[in-house]
C-alpha positions in Angstrom: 10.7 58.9 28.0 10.5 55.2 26.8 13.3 54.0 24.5 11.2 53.7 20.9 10.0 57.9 22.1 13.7 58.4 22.8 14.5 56.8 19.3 11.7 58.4 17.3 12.9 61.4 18.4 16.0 61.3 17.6 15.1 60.4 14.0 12.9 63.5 14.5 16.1 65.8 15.2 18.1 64.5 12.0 14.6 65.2 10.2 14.7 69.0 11.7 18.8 69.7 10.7 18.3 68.3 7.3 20.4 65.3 7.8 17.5 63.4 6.4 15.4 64.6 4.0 11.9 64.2 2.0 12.4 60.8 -0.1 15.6 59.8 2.4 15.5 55.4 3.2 15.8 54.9 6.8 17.7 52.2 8.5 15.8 48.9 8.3 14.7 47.6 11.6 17.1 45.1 11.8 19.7 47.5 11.0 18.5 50.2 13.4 18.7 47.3 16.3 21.6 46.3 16.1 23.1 50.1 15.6 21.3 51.7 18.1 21.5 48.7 20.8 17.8 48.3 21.2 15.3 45.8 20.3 13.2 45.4 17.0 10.1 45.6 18.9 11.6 49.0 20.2 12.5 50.0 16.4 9.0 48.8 15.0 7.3 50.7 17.1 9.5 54.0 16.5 8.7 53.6 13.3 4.9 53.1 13.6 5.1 56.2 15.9 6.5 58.2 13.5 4.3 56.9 10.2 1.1 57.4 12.5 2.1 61.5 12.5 3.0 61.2 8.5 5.9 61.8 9.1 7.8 58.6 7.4 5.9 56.0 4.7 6.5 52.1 4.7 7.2 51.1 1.1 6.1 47.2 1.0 9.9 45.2 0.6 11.7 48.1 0.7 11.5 49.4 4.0 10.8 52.8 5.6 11.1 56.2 3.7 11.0 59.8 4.9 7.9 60.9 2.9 8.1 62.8 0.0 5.4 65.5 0.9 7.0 65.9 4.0 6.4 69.8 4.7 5.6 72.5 6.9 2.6 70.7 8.5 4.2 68.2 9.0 7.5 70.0 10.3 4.8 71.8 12.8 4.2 68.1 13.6 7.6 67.7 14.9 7.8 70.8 16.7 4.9 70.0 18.6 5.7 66.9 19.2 9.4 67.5 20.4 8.1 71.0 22.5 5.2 68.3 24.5 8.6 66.2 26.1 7.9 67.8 29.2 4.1 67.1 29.6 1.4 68.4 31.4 0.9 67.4 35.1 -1.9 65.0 36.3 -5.3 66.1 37.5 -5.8 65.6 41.4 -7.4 62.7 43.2 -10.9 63.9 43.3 -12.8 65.3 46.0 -16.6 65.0 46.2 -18.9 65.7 48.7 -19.7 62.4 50.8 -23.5 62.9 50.3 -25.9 61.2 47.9 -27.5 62.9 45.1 -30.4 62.3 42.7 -29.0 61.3 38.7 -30.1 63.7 36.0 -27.7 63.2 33.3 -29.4 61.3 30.2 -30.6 64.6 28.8 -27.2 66.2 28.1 -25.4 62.3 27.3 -28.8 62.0 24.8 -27.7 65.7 23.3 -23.7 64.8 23.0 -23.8 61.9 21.4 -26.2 63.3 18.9 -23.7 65.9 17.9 -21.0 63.2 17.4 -21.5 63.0 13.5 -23.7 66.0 12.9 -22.3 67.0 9.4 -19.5 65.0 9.9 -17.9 66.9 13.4 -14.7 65.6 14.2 -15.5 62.9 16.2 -13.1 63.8 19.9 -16.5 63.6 21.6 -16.8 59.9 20.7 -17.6 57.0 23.5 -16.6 54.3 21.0 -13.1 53.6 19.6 -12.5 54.1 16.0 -14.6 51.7 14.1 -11.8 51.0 11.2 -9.9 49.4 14.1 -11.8 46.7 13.9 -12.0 43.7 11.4 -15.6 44.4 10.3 -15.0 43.0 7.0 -14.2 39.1 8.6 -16.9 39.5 10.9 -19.7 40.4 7.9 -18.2 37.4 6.2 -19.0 35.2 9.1 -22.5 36.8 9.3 -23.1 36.1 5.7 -22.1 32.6 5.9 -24.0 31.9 8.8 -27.4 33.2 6.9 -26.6 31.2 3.8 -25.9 27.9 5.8 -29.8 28.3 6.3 -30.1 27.4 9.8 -32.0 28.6 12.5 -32.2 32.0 14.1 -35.5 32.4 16.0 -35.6 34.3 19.0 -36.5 31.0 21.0 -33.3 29.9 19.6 -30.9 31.4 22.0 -33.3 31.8 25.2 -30.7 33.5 28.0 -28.4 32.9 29.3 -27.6 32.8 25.3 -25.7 30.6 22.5 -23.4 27.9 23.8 -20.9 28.6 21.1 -20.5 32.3 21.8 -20.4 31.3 25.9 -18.0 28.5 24.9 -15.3 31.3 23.7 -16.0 33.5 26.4 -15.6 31.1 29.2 -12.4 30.2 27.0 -11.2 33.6 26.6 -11.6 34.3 30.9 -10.1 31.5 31.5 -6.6 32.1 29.5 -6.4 35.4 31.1 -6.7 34.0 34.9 -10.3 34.2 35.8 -12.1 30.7 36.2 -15.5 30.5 35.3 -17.6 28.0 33.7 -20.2 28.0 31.0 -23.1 28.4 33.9 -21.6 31.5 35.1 -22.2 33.1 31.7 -25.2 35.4 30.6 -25.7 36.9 27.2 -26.8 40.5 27.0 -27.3 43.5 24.3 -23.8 45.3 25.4 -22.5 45.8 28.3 -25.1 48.6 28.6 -28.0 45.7 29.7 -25.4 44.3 31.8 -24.9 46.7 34.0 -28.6 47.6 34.1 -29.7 44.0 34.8 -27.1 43.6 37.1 -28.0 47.1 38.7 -31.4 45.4 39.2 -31.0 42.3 40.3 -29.0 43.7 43.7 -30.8 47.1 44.2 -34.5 48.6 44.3 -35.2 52.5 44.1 -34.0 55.0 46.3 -31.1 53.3 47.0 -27.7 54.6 47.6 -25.2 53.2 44.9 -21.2 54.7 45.4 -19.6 55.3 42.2 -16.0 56.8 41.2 -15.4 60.7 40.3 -15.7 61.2 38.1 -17.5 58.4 37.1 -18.4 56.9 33.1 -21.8 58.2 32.2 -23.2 54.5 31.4 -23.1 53.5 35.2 -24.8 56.8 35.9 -28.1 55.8 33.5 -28.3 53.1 35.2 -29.0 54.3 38.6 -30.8 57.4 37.0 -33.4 54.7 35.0 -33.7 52.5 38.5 -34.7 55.7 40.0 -31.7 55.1 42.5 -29.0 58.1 44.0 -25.2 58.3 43.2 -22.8 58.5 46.4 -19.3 59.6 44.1 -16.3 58.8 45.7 -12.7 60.3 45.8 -11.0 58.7 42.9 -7.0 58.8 41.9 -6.3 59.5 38.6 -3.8 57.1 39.0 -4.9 54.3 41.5 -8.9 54.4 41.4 -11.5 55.0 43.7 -10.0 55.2 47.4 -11.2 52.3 49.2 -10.7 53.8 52.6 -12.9 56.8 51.7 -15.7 54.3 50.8 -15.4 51.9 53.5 -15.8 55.4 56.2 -19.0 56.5 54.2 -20.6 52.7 54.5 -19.9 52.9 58.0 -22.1 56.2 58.2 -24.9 55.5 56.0 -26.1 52.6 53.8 -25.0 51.7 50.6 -26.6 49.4 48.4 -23.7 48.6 46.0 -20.6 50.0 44.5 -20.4 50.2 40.4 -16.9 50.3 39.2 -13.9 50.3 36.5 -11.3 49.0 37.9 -9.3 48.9 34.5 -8.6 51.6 32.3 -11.8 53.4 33.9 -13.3 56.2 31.1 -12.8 58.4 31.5 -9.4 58.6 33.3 -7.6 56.2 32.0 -6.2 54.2 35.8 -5.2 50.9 36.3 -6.3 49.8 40.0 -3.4 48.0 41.9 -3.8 44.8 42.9 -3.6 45.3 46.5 -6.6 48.0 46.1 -8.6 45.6 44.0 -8.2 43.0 46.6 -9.0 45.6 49.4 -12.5 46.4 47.5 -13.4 42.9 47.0 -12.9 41.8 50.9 -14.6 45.4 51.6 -17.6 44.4 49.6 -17.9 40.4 51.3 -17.5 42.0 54.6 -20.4 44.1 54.7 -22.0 42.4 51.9 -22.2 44.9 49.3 -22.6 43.5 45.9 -20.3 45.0 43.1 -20.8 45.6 39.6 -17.4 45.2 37.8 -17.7 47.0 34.4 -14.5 45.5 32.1 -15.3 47.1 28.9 -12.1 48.1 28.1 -10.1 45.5 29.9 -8.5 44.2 26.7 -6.9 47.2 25.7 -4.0 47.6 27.7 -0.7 49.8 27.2 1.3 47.1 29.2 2.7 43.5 29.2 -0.2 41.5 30.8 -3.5 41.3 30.9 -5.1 43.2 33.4 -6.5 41.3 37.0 -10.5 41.5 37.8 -12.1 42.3 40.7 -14.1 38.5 40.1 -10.7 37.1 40.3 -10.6 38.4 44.6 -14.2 37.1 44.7 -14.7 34.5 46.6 -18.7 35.0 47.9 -20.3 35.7 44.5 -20.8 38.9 45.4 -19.2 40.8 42.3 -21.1 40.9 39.4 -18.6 41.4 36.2 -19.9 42.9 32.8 -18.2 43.3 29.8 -18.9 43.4 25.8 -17.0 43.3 22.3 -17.8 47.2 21.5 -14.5 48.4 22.9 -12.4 45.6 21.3 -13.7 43.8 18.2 -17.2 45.5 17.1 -19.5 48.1 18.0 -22.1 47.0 15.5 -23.1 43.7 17.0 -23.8 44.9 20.7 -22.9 41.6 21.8 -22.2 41.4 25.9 -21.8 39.2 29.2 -21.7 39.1 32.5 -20.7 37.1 35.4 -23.5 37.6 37.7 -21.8 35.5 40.4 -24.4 34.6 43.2 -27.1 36.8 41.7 -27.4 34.8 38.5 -30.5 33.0 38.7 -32.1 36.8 39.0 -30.4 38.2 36.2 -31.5 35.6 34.3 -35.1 36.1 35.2 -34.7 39.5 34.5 -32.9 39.4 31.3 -35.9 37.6 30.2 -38.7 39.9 31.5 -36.7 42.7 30.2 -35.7 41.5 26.2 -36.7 38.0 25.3 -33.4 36.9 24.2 -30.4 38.5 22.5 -30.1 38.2 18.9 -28.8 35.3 17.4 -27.2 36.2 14.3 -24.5 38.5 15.8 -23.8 35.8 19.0 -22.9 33.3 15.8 -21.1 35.5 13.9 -18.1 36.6 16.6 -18.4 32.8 18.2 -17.4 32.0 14.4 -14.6 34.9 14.4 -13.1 33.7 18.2 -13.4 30.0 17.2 -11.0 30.6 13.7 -8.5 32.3 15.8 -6.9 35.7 15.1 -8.8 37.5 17.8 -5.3 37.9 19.6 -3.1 39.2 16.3 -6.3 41.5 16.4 -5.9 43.1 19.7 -2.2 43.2 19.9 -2.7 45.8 16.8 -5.5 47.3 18.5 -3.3 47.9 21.6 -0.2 49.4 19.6 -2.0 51.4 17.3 -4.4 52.9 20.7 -1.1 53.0 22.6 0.6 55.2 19.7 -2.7 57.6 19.4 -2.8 58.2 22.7 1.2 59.8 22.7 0.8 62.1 19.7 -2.7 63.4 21.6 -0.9 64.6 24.5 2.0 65.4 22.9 -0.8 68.0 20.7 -2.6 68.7 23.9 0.4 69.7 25.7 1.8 71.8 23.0 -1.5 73.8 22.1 -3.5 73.9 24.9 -3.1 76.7 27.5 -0.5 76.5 30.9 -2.4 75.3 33.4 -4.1 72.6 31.7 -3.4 69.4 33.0 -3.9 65.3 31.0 -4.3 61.7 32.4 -1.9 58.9 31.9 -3.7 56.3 30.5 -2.4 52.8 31.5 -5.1 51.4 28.5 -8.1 52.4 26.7 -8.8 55.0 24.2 -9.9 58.6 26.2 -8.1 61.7 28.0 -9.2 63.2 30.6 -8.6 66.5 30.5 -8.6 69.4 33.3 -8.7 73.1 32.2 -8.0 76.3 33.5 -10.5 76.9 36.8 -11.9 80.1 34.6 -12.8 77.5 31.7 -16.4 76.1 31.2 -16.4 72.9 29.2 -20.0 73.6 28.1 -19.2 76.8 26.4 -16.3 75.2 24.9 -18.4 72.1 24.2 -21.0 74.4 22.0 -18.6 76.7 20.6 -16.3 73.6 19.1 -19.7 71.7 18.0 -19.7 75.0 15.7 -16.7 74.8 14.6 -17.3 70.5 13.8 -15.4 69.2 16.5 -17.1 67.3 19.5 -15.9 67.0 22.9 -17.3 65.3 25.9 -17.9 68.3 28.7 -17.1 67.2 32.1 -20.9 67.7 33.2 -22.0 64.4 31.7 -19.4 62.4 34.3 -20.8 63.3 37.7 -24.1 64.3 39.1 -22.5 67.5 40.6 -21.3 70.5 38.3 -17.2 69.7 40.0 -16.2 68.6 36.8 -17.4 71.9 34.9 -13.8 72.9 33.9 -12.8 69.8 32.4 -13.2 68.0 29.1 -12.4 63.8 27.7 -11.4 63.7 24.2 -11.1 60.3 22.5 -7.4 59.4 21.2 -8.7 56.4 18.8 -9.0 57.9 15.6 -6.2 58.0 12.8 -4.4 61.4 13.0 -4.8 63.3 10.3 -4.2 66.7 9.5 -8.2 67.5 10.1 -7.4 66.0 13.8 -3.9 68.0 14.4 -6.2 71.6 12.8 -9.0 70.7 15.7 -6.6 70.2 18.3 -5.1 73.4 17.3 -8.1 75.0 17.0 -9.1 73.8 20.4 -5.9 75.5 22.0 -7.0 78.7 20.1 -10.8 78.5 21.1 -9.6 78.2 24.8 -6.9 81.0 24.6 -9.4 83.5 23.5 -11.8 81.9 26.4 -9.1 82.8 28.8 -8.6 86.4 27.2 
């Protein structure tokens, strides 16, 4: 258990003897420090674990209280919390058949999503982090000033590869995390969506073979599915990504066109690829020149120290095609995206402009504005702690509620939970009968082409917890007891 978990809980046991009570001033964090031994960071995020389950209040210059409504729900907080120390074990690596298949997903993606807010469902079912994570409010103000400056914002304005300010603080921002890249390796796109699509395009034709992970995100899967392309899965480690070895056997027995992958904090299982497999993929790739689309979505939201490597960083052929957005780490309004097309720029160019003209202006000026004021970084490192935090008291509630057997990823980043249920479960009962009840879910169907994942669910960690969160959880566990029954 890390040392702030360790410390939380033991302010959790004084909480459950009585030692401290509703109303009770905790240490302040430079107190706690120096008489527990540990570090502030270690204390302040203790502390935030612990206010994110309601359990304590920060009182502005006076420090952190035990809160006064502090009850039975949120003693059943505790309990749950302190019973999940000994979590659930990790799904298996994954194990699909090495054959391609024809992609027929959109329908039920189209039919999930849907459901997400129908009369205001509790929103586990999400693909998006939780939208008051972000500073919407700077980013309007930007937009606003932008329109009242009064200058221009025609569509021939920002022809691709797209605004030179916004490509400015993206070139920036790649190169302070290790990746160098210039502004002429930089194209604008709607999302990371029409990245991966042009991209998909500009290196494959129909009826071509494309390997993905398995389970795989569902994005990469309407891709090939709208190119009229097949999906070859491969066997993927919930822990160290898609297994290079079993890859490089299928290309030796049958063509692939390309290879679409997450390397980083993959949705929806949560990995961060090693270096050494990253590397092995890359040189894989050049040596039998197979072009690979690098989706880094969700690269900025890591659990560790560092920044995550790329893929592009082991590239030295042009032959990986990196695509990213802001949705997953500063808006999911704007649909503002990149990529880094390598040696296939010139054609996703082309094709960026046969496909959408341009990509609006407004939005490319408004977070060039945000990133050139500074703050993006004081941003994400809240972003990170607050995900990081979510993401313990899930699987602490998962552990504690759902039924033996069920086992929970280890997310090294990002903001979903892959989730594998008893072998007697199915996900899409349990996906209809909780859309009942107003929670959502994502069934395992929607991440593979096959019907392997049918016993397994992803639920999204982002959103605050609150007590409606901890009763669907619950109710969850409940739903899938009875299932069982």
């Amino acid at each position: 258990m890390p040392l702030y978990q360790r410390f939380a809980e033991q302010i959790r046991a004084s909480l459950r003897n009585g030692v401290l009570r509703p109303g009770d001033r905790l240490s302040s964090v430079r107190q706690a420090s120096q008489q527990q031994g540990l570090s502030i960071t270690t204390v302040v995020r203790a502390y935030e674990l612990l206010e994110s389950c309601g359990v304590i209040e920060s009182h502005p210059q006076s420090g952190y209280f035990v809160r006064a409504q502090f009850g039975r729900d949120a003693a059943a907080s505790l309990q749950a919390s302190a019973s999940a120390q000994a979590a659930p074990a990790e799904p298996d690596r994954s194990q699909p058949l090495p054959v391609s298949a024809e992609v027929d997903v959109s329908r039920h993606v189209l039919a999930t999503l849907k459901s997400i807010h129908q009369n205001d469902a509790i929103p586990l079912g999400s693909p998006y982090p939780d939208p008051t994570l972000f500073p919407a409010r700077r980013i309007s103000q930007y937009n606003s000033a932008i329109l009242r400056s009064g200058g221009p914002l025609g569509v021939l304005d920002d022809l691709p590869p797209g605004h030179p300010d916004l490509i400015r603080q993206i070139v920036r921002r790649h190169l302070e995390t290790g990746l160098s890249v210039g502004p002429g390796d930089v194209v604008i796109t709607v999302g990371a969506t029409e990245a991966i699509n042009l991209c998909l395009q500009a290196v494959a034709k129909a009826g071509d073979t494309i390997a993905v992970e398995s389970p795989t995100f569902y994005a990469m899967l309407h891709a090939i599915e709208r190119l009229g392309m097949r999906a070859i899965e491969i066997p993927t480690d919930p822990r160290s990504g898609m297994d290079v070895a079993a890859l490089k056997k299928i290309m030796q027995s049958q063509p692939v066109a390309a290879c679409m992958v997450m390397p980083n904090f993959q949705n929806p299982l949560g990995f961060e690829m090693p270096e050494e497999n990253k590397r092995q993929l890359v040189e894989l790739g050049a040596r039998y020149n197979m072009p690979i689309i690098e989706n880094g979505v969700c690269n900025e939201l890591y659990f560790g120290t560092a920044h995550p490597s790329v893929l592009k960083a082991y590239d030295k052929r042009g032959i990986v095609l990196y695509c990213s957005s802001f949705s997953k780490s500063l808006t999911s309004a704007y649909r503002i995206g990149w990529t880094l097309p390598g040696r296939y720029r010139e054609q996703v160019e082309k094709l960026k402009f046969l496909n959408t003209l341009s990509t609006s202006t407004l939005p490319q000026r408004a977070i060039a504005a945000y990133l050139t004021a500074g703050g993006y970084d004081r941003h994400l490192r809240r972003l990170r702690r607050s995900l990081q935090q979510r993401c313990d008291i899930m699987s602490a509630f998962v552990g504690r509620f759902f039924p033996a057997g069920t086992r929970i990823t280890r997310p090294a980043g990002g903001y979903v939970l892959w989730i594998e249920l008893p072998a007697a479960i199915d996900s899409m009962a349990l996906y209809r009968q909780a859309l009942a009840a107003g929670i959502t879910i994502a069934p395992g169907r929607l991440f593979s082409t096959s019907d392997a994942y049918r016993s397994f669910i992803r639920m999204n960690y982002s959103y605050n917890w609150t007590p409606q969160i901890e009763l669907a959880i619950r109710r969850l566990g409940e739903m899938l007891a009875a299932m069982l029954e």
